[in-house]
C-alpha positions, 0 to 999 in steps of 0.5 A: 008199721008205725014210725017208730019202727021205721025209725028203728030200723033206719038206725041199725042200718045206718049202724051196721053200715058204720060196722062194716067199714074198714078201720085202718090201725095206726100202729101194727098189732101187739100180738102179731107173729112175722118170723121171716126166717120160717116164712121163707124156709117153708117157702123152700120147701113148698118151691120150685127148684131153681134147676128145674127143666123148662118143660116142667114149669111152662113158666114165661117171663114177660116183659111189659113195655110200658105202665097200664092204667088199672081203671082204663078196662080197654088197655087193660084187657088189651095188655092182657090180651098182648101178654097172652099173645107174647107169652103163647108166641114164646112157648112155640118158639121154646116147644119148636126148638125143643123138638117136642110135639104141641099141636093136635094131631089133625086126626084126632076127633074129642069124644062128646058128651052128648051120644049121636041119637041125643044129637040126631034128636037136637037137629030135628027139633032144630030143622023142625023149629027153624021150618015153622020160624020160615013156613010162618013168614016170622023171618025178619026182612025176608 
């Protein structure tokens, strides 16, 4: 490529990261539509109920004690992990009193997706790769 071309090319980046840039109006737009009374009849409509059972909803409220730094990613995942925990304590408490059952029944096994040869053929390969791995002394410090 020449310089010319080169320069070329500098330009319509630099132009098309000018374009990309958000800008911010100074006033609201004129042909803009905010009709509160339709936002929050549809909102009515598309609701929950206010006398709607708890059971329903498995909705907690959770109070937070104290103002998370948003750039802090430790406290914030800590806050979410404290809310989690506060919000799970909640609902055994709620489902106790409720006498209603939560937990799963200790005999209850999952179905898998994989059938039991595919998995028979899986701890083959395994044992056989794990033996080579030993049999050739590759085993880290042993």
């Amino acid at each position: 490529m020449d310089d010319d071309a080169v320069e070329n090319l500098d330009e319509e980046v630099s132009e098309s990261e000018s374009e990309d840039e958000d800008v911010k109006l100074t006033e609201p737009s004129k042909n803009s539509i905010y009709k509160r009374d339709g936002l929050l009849d549809k909102l009515g409509d598309i609701g929950w109920p206010k006398n709607v059972e708890w059971l329903h909803t498995l909705s907690l409220d959770i109070d937070q004690q104290q103002e998370v730094d948003v750039n802090d990613d430790l406290a914030r995942e800590l806050a979410f992990y404290t809310q989690a925990l506060e919000g799970t304590r909640q609902a055994f408490v709620k489902f106790q009193s409720m006498q209603l059952p939560f937990l799963r029944p200790s005999d209850c096994y999952a179905d898998m997706v994989k059938s039991d040869t595919h998995m028979v053929t899986v701890l083959l390969c395994l044992v056989r790769g794990f033996g080579e791995e030993f049999g050739k002394g590759n085993g880290k410090g042993r």
